[in-house]
N, CA, C and O atoms as CSV, one atom per row, in Angstrom:
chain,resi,resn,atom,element,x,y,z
A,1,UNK,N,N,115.217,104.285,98.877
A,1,UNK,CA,C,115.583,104.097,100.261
A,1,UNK,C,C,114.866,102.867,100.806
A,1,UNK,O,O,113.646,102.786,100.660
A,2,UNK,N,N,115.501,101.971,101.383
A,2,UNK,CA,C,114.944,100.627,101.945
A,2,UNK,C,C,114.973,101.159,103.856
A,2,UNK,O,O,115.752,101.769,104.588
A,3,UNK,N,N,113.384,100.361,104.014
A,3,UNK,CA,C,113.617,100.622,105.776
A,3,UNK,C,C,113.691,99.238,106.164
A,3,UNK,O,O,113.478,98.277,105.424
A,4,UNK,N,N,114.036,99.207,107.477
A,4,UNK,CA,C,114.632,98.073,108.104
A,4,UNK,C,C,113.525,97.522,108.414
A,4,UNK,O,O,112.534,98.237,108.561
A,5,UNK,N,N,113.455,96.303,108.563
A,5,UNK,CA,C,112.309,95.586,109.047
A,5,UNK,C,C,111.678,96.006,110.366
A,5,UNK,O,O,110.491,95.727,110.536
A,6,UNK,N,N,112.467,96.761,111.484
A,6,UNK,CA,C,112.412,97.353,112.543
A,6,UNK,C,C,111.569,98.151,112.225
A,6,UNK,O,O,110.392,97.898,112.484
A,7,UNK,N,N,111.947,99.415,111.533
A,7,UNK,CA,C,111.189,100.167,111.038
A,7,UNK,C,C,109.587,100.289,110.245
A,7,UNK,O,O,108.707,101.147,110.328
A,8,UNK,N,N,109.671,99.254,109.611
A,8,UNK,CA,C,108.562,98.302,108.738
A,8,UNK,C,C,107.278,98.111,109.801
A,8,UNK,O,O,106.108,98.475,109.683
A,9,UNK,N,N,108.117,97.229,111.141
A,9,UNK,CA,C,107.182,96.559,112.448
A,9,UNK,C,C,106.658,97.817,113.680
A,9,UNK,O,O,105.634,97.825,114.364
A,10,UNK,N,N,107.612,98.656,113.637
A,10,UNK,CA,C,107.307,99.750,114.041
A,10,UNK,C,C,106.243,100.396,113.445
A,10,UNK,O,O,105.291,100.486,114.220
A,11,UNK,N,N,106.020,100.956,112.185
A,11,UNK,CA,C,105.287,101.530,111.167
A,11,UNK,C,C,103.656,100.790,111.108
A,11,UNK,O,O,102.635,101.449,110.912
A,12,UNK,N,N,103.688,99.326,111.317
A,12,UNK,CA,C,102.794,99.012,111.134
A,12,UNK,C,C,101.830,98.934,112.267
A,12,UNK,O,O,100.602,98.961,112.190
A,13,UNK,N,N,103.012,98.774,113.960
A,13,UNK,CA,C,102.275,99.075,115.106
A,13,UNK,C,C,101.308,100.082,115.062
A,13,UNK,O,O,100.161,99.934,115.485
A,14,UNK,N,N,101.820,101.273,114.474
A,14,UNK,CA,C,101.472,102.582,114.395
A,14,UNK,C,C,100.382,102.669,113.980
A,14,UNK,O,O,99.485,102.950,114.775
A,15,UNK,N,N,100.095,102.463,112.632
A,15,UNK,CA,C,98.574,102.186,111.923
A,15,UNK,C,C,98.078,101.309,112.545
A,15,UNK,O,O,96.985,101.080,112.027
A,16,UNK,N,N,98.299,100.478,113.621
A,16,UNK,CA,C,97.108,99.203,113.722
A,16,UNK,C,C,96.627,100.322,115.394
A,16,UNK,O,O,95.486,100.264,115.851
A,17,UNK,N,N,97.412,100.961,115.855
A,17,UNK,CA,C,97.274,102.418,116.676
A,17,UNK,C,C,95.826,102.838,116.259
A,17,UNK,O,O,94.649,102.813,116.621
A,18,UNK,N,N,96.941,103.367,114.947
A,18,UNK,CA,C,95.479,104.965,114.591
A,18,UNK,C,C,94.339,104.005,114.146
A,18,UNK,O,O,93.220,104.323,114.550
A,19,UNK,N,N,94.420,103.022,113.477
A,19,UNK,CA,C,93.054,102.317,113.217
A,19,UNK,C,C,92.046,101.857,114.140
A,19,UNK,O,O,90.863,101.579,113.943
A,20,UNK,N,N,92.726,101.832,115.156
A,20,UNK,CA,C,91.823,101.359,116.295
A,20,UNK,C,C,91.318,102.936,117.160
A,20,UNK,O,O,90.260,102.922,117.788
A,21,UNK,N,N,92.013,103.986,117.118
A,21,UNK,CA,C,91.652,105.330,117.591
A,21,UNK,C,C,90.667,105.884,117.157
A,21,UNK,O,O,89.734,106.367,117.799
A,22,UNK,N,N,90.894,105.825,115.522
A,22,UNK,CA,C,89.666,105.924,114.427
A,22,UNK,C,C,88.134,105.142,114.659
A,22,UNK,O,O,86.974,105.546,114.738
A,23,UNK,N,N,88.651,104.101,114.708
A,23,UNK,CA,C,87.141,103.213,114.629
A,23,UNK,C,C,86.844,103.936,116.337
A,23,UNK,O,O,85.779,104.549,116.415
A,24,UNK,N,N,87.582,103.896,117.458
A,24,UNK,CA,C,86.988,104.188,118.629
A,24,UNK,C,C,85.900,105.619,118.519
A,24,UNK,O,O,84.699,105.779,118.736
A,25,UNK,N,N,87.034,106.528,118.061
A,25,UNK,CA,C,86.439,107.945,118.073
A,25,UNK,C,C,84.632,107.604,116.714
A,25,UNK,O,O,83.495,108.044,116.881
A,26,UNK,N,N,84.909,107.141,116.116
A,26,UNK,CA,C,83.346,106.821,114.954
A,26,UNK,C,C,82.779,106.316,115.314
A,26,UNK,O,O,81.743,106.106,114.682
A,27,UNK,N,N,83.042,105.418,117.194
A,27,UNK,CA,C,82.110,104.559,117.652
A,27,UNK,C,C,81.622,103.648,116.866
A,27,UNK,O,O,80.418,103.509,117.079
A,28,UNK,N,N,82.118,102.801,115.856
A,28,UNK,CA,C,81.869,101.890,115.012
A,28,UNK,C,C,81.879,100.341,116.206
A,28,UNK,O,O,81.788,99.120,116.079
A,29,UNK,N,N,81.950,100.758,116.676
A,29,UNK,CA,C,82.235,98.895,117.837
A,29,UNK,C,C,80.614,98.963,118.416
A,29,UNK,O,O,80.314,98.072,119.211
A,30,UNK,N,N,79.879,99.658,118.170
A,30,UNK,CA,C,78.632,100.414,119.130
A,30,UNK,C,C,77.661,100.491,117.812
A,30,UNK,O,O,76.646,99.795,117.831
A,31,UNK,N,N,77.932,101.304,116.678
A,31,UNK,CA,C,76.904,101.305,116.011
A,31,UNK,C,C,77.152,100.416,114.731
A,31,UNK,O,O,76.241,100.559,113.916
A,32,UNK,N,N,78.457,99.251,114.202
A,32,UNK,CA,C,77.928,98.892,113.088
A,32,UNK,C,C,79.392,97.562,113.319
A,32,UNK,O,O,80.441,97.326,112.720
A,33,UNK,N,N,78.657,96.965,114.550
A,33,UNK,CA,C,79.639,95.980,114.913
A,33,UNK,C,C,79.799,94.654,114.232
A,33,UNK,O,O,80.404,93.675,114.668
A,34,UNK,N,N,78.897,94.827,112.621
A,34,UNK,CA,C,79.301,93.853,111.704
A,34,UNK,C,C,80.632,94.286,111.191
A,34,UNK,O,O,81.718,93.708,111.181
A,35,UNK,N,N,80.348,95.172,110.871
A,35,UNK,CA,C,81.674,96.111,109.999
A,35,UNK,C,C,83.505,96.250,110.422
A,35,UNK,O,O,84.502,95.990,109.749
A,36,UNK,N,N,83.343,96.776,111.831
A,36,UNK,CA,C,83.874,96.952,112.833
A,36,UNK,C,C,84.776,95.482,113.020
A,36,UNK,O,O,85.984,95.499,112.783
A,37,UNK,N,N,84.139,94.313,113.429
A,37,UNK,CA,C,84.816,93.105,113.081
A,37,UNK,C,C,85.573,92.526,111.746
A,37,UNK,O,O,86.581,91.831,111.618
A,38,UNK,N,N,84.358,93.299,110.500
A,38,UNK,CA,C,85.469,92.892,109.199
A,38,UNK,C,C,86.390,93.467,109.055
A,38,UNK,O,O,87.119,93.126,108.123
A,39,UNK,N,N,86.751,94.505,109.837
A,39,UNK,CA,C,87.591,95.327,109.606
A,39,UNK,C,C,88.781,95.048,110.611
A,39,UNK,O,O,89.936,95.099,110.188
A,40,UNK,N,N,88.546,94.786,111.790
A,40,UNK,CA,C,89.601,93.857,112.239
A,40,UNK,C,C,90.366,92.668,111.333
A,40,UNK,O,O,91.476,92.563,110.811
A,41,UNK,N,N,89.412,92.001,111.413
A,41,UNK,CA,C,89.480,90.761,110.835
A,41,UNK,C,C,90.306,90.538,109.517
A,41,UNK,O,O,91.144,89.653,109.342
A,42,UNK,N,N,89.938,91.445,108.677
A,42,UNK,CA,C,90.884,92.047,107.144
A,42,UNK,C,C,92.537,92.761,107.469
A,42,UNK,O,O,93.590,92.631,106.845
A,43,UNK,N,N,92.202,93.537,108.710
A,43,UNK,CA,C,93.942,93.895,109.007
A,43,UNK,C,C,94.707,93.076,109.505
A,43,UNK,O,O,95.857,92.887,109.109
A,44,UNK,N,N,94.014,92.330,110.688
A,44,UNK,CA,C,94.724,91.026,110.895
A,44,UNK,C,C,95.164,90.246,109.684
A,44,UNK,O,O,96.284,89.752,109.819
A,45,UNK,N,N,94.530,89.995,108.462
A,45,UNK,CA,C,94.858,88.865,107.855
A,45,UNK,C,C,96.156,89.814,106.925
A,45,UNK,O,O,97.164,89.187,106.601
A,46,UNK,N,N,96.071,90.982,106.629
A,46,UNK,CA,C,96.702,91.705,106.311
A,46,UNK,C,C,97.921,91.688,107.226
A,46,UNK,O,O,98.878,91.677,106.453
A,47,UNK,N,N,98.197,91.682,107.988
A,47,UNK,CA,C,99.116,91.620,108.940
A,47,UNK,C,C,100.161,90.050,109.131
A,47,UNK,O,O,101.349,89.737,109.200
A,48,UNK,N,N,99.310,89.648,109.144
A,48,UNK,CA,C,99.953,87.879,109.091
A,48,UNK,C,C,100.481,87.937,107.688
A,48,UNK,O,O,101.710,87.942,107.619
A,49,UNK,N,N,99.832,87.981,106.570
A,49,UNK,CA,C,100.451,88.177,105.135
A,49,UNK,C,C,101.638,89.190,105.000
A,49,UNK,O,O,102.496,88.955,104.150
A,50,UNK,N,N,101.756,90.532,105.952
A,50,UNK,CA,C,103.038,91.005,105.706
A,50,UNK,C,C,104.446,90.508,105.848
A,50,UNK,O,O,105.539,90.546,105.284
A,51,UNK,N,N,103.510,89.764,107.465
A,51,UNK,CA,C,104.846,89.501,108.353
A,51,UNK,C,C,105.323,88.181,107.635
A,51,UNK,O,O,106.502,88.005,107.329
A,52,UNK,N,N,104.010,86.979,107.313
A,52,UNK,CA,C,104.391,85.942,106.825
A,52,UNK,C,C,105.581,86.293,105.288
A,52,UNK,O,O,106.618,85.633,105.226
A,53,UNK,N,N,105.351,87.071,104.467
A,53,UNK,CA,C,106.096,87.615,103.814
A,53,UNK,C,C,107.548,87.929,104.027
A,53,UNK,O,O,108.490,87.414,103.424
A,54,UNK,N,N,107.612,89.028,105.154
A,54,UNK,CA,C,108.594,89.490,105.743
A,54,UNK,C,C,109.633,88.367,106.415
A,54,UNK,O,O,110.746,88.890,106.456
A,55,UNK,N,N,109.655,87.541,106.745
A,55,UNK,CA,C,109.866,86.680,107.711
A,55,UNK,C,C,110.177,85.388,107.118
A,55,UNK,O,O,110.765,84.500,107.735
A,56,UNK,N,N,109.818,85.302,106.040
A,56,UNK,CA,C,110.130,83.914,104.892
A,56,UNK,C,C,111.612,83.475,104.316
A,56,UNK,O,O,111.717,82.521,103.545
């Protein structure tokens, strides 16, 4: 089964959601705000690489 790119951009809103709910609720922005940034920083680049992918 193939999903639509809609679906794909939707899906990924979603996790970039719970990832940020997650790190809120572990208080990681407060106690280990090296981490917390690589971890932005890695989904973002993750993110540009999907879409740059997607979008080619």
């Amino acid at each position: 089964m193939r999903l639509s790119k809609s679906l794909k951009e939707w899906a990924l809103l979603a996790m970039t959601a719970l990832l940020v709910v997650i790190l809120k609720e572990l208080h990681f922005a407060v106690t280990h705000y090296n981490v917390f940034l690589s971890i932005l920083l890695g989904w973002g680049a993750l993110l540009v690489g999907f879409f740059g992918f997607v979008f080619r």
